[in-house]
N, CA, C and O of each residue as an XYZ file, in Angstrom:
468
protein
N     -23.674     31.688      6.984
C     -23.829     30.807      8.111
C     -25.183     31.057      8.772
O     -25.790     32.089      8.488
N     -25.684     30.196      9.617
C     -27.053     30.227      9.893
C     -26.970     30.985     11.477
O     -26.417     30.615     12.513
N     -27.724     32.119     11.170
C     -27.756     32.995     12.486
C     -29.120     32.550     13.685
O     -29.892     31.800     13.087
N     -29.386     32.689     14.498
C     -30.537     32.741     15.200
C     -30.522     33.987     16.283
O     -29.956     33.875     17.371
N     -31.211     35.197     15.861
C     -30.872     35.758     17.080
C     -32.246     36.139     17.648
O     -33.240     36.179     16.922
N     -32.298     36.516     19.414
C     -33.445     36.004     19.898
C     -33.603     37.978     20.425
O     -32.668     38.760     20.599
N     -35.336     38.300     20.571
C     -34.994     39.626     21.335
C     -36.476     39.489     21.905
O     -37.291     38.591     21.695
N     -36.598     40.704     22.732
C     -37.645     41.005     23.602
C     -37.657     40.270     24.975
O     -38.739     40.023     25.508
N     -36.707     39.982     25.449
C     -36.832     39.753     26.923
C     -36.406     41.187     27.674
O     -35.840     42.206     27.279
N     -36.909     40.796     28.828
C     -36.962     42.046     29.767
C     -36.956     41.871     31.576
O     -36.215     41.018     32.066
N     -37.592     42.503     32.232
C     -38.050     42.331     33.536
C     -39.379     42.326     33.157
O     -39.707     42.794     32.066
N     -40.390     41.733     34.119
C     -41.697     41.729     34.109
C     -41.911     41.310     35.803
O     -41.135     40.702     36.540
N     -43.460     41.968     36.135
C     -43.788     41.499     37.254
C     -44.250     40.094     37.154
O     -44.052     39.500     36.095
N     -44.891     39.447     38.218
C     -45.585     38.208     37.826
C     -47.278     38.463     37.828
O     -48.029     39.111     38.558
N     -47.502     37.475     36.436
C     -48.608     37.472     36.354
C     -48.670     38.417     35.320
O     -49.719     38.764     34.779
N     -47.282     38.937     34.977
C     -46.926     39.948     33.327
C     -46.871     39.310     31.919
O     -46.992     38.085     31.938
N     -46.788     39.612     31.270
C     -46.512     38.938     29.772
C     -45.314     39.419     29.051
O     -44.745     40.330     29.652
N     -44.777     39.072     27.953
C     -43.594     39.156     27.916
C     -44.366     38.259     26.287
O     -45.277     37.432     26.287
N     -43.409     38.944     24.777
C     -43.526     38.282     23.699
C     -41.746     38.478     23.269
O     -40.910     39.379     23.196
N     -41.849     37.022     23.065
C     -39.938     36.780     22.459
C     -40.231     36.740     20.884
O     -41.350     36.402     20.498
N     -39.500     36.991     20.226
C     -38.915     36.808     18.725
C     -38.025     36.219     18.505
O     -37.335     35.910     19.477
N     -37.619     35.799     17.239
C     -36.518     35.137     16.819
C     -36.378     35.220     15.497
O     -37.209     34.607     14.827
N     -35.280     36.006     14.773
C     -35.136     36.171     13.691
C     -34.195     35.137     13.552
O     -33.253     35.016     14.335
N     -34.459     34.142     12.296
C     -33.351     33.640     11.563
C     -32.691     33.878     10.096
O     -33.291     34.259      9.091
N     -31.466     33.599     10.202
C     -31.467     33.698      8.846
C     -30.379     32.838      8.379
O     -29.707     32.499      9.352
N     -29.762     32.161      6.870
C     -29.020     31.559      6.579
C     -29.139     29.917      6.665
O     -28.336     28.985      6.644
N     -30.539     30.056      6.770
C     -30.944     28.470      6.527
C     -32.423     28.763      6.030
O     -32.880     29.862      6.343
N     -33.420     27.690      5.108
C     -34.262     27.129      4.849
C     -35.234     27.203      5.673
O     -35.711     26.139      6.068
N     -35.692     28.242      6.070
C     -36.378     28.240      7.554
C     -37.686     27.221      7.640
O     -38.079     26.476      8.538
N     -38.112     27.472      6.509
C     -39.742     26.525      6.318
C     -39.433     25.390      6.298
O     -40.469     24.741      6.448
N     -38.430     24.620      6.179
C     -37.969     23.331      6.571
C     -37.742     22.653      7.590
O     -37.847     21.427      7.574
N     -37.407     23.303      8.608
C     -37.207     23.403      9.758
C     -38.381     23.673     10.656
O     -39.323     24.395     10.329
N     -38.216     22.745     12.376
C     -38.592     22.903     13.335
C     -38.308     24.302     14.176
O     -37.161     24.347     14.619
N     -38.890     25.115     14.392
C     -38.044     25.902     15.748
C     -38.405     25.717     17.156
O     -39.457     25.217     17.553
N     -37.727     26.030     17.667
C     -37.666     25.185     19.157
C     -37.546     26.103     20.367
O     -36.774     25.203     20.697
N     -37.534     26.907     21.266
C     -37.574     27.570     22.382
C     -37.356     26.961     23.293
O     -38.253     26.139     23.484
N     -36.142     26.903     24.419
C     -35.813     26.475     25.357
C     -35.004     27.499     26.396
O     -34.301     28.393     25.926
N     -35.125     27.343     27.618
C     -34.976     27.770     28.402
C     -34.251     27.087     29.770
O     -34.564     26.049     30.354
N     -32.757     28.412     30.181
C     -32.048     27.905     30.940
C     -31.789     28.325     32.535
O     -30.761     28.987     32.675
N     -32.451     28.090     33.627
C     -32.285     29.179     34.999
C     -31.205     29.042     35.191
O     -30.564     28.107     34.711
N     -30.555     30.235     36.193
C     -29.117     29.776     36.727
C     -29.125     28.344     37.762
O     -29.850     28.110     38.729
N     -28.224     27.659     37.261
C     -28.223     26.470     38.293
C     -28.703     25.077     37.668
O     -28.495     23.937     38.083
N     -29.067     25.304     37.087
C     -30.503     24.377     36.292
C     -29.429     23.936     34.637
O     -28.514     24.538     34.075
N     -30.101     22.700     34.362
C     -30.301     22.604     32.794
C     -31.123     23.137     32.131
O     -32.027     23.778     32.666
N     -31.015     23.003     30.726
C     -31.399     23.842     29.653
C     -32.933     22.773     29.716
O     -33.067     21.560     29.875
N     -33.548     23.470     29.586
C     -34.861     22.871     29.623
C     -35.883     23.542     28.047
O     -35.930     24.697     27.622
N     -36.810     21.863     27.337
C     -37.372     22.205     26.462
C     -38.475     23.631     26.798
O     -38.569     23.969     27.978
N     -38.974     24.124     26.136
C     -40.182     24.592     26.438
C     -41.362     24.605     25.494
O     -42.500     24.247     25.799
N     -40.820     25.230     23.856
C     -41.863     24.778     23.009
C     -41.377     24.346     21.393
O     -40.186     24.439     21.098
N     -42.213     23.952     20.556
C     -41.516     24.105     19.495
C     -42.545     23.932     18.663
O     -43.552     23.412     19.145
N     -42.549     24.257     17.454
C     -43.827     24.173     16.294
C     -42.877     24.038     14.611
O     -41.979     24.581     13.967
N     -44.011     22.735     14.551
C     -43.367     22.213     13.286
C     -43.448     23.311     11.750
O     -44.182     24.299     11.711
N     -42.639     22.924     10.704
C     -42.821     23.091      9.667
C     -43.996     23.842      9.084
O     -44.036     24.920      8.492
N     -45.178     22.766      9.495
C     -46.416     23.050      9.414
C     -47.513     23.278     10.326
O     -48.713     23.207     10.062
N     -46.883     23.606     11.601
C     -47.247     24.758     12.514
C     -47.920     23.719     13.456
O     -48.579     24.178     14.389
N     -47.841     22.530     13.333
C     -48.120     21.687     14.935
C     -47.036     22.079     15.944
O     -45.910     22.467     15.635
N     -47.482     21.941     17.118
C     -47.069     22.423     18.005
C     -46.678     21.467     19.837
O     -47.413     20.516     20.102
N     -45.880     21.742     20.575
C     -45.843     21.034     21.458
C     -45.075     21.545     22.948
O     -43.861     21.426     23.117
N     -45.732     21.954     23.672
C     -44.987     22.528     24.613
C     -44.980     21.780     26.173
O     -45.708     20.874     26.580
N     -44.011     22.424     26.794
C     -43.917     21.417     28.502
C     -45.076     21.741     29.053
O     -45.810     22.713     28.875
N     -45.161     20.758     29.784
C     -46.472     21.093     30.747
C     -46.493     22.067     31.688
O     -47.500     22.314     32.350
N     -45.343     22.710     31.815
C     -45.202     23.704     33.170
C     -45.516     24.809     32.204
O     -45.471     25.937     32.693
N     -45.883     24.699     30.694
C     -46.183     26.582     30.632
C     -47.207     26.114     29.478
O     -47.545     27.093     28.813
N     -47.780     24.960     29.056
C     -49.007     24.638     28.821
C     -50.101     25.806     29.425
O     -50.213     26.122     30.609
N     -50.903     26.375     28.230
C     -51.789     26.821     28.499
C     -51.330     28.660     28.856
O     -52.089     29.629     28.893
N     -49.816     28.602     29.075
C     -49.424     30.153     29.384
C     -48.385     30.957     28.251
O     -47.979     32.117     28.183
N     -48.154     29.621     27.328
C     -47.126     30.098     26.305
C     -47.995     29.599     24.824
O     -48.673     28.629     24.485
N     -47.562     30.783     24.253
C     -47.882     30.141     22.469
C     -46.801     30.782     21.833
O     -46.270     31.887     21.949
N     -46.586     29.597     20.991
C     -45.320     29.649     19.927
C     -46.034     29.748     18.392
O     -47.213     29.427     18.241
N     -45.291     30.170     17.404
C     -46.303     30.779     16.345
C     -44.792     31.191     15.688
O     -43.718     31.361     16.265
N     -45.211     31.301     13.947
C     -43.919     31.455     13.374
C     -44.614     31.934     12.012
O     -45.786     31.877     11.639
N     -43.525     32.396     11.450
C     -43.948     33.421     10.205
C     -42.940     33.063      9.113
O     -41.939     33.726      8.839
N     -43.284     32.067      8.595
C     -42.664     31.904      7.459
C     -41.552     32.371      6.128
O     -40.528     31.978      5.568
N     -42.759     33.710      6.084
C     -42.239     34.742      5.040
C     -41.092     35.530      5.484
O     -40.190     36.027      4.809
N     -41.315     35.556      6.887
C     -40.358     36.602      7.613
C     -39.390     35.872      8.530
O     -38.866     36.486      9.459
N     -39.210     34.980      8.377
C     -38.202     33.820      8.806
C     -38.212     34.400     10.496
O     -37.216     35.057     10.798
N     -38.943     34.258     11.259
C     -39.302     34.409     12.235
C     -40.425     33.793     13.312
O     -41.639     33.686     13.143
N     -39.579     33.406     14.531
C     -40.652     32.543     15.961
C     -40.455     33.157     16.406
O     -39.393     33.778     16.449
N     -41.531     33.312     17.049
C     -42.273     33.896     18.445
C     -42.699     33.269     19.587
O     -43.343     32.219     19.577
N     -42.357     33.887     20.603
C     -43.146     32.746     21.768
C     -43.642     33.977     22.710
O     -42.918     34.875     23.140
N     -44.921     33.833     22.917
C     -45.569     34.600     23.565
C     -45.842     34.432     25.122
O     -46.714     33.577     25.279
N     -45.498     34.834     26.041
C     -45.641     34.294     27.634
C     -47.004     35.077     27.923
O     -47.484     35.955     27.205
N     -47.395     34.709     28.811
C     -48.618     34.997     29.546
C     -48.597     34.480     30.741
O     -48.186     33.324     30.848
N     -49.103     35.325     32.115
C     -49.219     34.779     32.952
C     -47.957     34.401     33.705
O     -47.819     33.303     34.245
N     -47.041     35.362     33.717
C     -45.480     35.105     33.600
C     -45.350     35.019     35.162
O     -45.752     36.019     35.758
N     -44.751     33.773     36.086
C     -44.447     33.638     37.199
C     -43.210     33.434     37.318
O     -42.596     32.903     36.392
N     -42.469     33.876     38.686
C     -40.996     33.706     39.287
C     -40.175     32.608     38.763
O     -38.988     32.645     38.440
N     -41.000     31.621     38.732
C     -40.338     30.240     38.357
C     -39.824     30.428     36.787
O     -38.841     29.810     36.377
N     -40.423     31.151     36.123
C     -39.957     31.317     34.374
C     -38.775     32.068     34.603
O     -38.031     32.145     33.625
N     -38.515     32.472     35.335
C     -36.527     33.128     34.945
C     -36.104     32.211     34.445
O     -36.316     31.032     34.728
N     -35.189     32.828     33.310
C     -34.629     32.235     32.568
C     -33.879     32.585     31.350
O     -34.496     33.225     30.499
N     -32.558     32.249     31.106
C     -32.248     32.826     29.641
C     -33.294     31.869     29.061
O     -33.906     30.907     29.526
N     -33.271     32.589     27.681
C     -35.069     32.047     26.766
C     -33.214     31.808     25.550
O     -32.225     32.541     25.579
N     -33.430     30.631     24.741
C     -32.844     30.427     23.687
C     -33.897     29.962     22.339
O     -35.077     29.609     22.333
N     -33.248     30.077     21.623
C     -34.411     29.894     20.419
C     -33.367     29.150     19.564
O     -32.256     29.647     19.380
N     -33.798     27.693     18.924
C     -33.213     26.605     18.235
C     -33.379     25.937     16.927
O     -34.567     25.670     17.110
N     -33.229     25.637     16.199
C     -33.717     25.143     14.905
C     -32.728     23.402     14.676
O     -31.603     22.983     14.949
N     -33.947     22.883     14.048
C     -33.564     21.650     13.599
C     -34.291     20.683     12.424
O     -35.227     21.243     11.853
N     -34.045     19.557     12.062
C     -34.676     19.534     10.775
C     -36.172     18.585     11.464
O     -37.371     18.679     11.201
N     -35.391     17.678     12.442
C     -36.578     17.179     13.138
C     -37.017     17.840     14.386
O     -36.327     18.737     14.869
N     -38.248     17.412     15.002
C     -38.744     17.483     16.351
C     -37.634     17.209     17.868
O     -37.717     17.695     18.996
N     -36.931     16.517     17.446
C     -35.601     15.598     18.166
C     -34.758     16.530     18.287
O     -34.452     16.918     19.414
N     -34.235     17.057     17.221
C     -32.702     17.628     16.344
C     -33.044     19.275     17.018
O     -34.067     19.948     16.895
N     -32.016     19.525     17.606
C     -31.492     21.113     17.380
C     -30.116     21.229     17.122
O     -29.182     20.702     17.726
N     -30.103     22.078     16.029
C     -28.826     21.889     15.446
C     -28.065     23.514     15.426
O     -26.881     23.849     15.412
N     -29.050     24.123     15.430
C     -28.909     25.605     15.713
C     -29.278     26.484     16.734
O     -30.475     26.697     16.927
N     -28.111     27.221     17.663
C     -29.131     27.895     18.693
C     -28.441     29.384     18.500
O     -27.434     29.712     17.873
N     -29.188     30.002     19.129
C     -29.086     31.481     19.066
C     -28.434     31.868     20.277
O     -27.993     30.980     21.007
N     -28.290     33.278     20.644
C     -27.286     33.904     22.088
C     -27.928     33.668     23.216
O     -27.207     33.405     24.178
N     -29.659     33.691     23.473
C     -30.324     33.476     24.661
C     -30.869     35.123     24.692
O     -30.106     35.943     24.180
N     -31.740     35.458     25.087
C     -32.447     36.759     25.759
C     -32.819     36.394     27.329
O     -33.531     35.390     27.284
N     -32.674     36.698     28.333
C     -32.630     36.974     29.436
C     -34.614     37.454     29.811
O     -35.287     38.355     29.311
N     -34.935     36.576     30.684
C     -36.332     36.791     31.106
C     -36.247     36.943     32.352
O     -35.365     36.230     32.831
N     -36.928     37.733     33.280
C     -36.601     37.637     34.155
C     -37.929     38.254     35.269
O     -38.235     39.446     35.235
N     -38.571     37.352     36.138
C     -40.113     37.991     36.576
C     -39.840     37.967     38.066
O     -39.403     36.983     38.662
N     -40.119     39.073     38.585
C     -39.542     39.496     39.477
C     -40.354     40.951     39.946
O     -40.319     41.981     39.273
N     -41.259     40.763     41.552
C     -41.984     42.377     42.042
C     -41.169     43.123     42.326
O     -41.471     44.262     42.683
């Protein structure tokens, strides 16, 4: 069955950085989109980034310019790298897979982010 599991969240101050992972396994990974989204308490699940197949890429405008997503083929593994990490990014971080840009068909447990002095 197709796993997604997500790690490296933590506490961070603001204005900290913070790099997520995502190991998958049990699917075709190079076929697939992966997707990073993120949920505050209270809030919907909100997109944040995702990078194609062939490594185009597309993220929200609220972390434009502070997040890069990046993926490793061989090692069936996404990454999303934070930078510049402010209060407003709390959030469980989930990590998703799908065949299109549209489609998530797979999500993982969530890792817990959390930026906070």
């Amino acid at each position: 069955q197709v796993q997604l599991v997500e790690s490296g969240g933590g506490l961070v101050q603001p204005g900290g950085s913070l790099r997520l992972s995502c190991a998958a396994s049990g699917l075709t990974f190079g076929s697939y989109v992966m997707h990073w989204y993120r949920q505050a308490p209270g809030k919907l699940r909100e997109f944040v980034a995702h990078i194609t197949s062939g490594g185009s890429t597309n993220y929200a405008d609220s972390v434009k310019g502070r997040f890069t997503i990046s993926r490793d083929n061989a090692k069936n593994m996404v990454s999303l790298v934070m930078n510049n990490l402010k209060p407003e990014d709390t959030a469980v971080y989930y990590c998703a897979a799908g065949r299109f840009s549209s489609i998530t068909s797979y999500w993982g447990q969530g890792t817990q982010v959390t930026v906070s002095s």
